[in-house]
Each structure stands twice: as structure tokens, then as C-alpha cells.
Backbone bond lengths (Angstrom), bond angles and torsions (degrees), N, CA, C in turn:
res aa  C-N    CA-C-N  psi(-1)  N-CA   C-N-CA  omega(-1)  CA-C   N-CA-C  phi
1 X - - - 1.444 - - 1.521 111.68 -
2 X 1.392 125.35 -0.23 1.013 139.56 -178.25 1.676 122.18 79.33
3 X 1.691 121.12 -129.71 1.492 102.78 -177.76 1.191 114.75 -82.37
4 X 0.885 151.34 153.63 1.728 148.93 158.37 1.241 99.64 -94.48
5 X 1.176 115.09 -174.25 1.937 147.21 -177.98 1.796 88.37 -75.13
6 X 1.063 108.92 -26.08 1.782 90.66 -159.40 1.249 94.40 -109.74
7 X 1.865 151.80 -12.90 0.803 123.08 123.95 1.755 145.60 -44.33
8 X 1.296 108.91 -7.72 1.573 129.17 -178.22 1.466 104.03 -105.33
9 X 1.260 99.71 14.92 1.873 97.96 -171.56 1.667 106.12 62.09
10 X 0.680 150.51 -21.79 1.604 143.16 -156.89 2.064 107.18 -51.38
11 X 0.957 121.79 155.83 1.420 114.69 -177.03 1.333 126.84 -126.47
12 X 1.305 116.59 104.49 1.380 125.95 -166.43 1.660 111.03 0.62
13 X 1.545 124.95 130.61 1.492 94.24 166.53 1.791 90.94 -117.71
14 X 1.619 128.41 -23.14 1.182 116.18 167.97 1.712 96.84 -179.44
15 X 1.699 99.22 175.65 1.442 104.64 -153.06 1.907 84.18 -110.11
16 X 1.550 120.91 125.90 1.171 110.03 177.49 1.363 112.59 -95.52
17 X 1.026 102.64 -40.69 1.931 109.28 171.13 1.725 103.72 178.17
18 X 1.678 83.16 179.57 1.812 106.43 -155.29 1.846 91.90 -116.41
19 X 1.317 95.62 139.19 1.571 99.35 162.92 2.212 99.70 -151.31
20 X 0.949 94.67 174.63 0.936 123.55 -172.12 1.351 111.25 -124.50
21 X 1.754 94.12 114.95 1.855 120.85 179.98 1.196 134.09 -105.79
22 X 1.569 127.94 51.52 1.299 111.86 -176.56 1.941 97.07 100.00
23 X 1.427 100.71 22.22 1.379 107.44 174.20 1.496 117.38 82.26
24 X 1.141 123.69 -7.94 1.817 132.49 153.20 1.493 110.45 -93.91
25 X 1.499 87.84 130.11 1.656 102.73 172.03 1.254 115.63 -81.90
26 X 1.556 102.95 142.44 1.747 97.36 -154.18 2.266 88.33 -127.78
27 X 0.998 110.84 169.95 1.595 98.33 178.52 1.673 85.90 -131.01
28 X 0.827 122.65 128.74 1.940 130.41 158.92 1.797 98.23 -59.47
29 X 1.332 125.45 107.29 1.556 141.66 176.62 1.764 111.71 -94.04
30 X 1.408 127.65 120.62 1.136 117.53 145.93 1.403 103.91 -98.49
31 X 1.782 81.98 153.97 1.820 89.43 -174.11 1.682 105.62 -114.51
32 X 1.503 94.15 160.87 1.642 82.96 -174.64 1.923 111.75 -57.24
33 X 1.003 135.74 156.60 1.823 131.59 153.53 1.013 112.70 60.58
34 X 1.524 120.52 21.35 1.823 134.54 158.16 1.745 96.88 -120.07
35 X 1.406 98.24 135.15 1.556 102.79 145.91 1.475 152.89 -90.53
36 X 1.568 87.83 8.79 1.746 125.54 178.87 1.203 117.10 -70.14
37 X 1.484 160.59 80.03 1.306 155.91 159.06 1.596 98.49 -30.66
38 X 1.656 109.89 152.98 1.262 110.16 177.52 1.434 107.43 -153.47
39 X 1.562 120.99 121.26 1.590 119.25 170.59 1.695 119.26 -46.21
40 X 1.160 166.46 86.04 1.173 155.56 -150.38 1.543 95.18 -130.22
41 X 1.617 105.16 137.39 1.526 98.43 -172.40 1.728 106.22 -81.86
42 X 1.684 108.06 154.11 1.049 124.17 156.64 1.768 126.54 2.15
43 X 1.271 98.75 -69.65 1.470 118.24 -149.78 1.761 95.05 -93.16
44 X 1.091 107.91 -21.52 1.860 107.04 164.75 1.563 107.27 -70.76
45 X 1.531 115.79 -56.15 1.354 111.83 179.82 1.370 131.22 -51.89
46 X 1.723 110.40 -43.74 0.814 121.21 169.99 1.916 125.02 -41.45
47 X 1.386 90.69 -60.81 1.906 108.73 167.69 1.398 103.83 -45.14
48 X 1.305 133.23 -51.45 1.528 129.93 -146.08 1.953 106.36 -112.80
49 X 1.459 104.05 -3.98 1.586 100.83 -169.99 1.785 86.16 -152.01
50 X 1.227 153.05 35.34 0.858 137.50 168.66 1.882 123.41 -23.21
51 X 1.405 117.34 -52.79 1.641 123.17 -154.21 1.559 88.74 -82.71
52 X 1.648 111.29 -14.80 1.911 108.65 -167.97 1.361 83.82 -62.49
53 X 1.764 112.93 -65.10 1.662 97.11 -137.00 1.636 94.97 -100.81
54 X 1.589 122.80 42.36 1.209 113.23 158.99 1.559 88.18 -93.64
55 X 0.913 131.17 -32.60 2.101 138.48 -175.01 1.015 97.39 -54.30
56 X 1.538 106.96 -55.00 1.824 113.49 -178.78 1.239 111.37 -45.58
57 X 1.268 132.40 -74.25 1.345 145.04 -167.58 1.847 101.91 -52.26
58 X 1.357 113.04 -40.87 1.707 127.32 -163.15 1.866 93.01 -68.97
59 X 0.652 136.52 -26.85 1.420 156.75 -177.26 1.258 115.61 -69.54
60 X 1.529 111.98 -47.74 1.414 110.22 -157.59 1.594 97.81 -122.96
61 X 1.243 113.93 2.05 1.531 115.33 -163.70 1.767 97.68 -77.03
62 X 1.521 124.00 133.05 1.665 125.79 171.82 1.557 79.95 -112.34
63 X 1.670 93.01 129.72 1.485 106.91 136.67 1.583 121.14 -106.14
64 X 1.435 107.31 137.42 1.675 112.45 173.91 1.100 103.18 -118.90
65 X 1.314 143.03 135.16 1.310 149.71 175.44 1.496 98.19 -144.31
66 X 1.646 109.79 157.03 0.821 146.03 164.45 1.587 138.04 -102.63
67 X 0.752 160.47 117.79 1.552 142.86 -161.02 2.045 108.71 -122.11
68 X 1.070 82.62 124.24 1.799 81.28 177.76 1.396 101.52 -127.89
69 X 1.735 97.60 137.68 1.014 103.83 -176.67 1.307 125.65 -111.51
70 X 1.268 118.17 102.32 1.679 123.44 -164.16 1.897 131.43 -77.14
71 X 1.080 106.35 62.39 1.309 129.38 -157.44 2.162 107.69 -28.84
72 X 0.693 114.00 109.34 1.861 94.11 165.19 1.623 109.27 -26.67
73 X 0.946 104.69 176.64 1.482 122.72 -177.94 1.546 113.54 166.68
74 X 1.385 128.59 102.33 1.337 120.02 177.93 1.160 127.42 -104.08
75 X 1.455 94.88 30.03 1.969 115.64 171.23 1.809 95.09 -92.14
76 X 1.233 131.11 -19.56 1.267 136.56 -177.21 1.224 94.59 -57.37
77 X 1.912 84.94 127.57 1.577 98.31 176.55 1.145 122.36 -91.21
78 X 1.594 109.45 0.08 1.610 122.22 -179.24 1.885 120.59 -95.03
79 X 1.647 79.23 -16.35 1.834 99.57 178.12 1.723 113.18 -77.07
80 X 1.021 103.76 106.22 1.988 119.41 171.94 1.844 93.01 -48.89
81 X 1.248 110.15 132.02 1.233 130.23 158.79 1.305 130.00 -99.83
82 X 1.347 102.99 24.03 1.626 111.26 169.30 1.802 100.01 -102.17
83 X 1.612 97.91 -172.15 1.590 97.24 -166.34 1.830 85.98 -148.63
């Protein structure tokens, strides 16, 4: 993809979002003291800002769960009655 911000020295200033280019994950980067946004792939950021885009991800992550609650029952005809 050629130079990035972190070949130019520039210093993370935050991760705006992730898209996907042609099957590489790319993160949209502002850098500190540029006004240039820049696609930079995944796997560079990752190496050079690890704790950013675990924040990144901590941010945007939904959990949905469900909970079922599976009562005993020893009329179950599928339940072994040994011990």
C-alpha cells in the first residue's frame, strides 16, 4: 500500500474504523499532526498499536446472549438413572 503514517514516523492519534478491501482488513487511521485519514492494513496496526485496536474492537464489540434454563427432571427418558 506503500508509505503509511508509521513509516513517516507520524503517531497513532486514533482508530476510526475497519473496512474491508479486496479481502484485507484495512482500519481508517488518524494520525497525530496530519489532517489526512489513511486506509492502513490491519496486520501493520496491529504490530505497531496493539492496546489501540484491542480498545477499538472493546468499543464496538455487542454481546447477545440468551440463557436457557434446563431444569432436572428425572421423568427424562433420555436421563441414565444410574449414579
Amino acid at each position: 500500500m506503500g508509505r503509511t503514517g508509521y513509516t513517516r514516523g507520524l503517531p497513532l492519534e486514533r482508530i476510526l474504523g475497519a473496512s474491508k478491501v479486496t479481502g484485507e482488513l484495512l482500519f481508517l487511521i488518524k494520525w497525530k499532526h496530519c489532517d489526512e485519514l489513511e486506509l492502513v492494513p490491519a496486520k501493520e496496526v496491529n504490530e505497531h498499536n496493539t492496546q489501540e485496536v484491542i480498545e477499538f474492537y472493546e468499543k464496538r464489540i455487542v454481546f447477545k446472549s440468551k440463557f436457557i434454563v434446563v431444569k432436572s427432571d428425572d421423568s427424562d427418558p433420555h436421563r441414565s438413572n444410574q449414579s
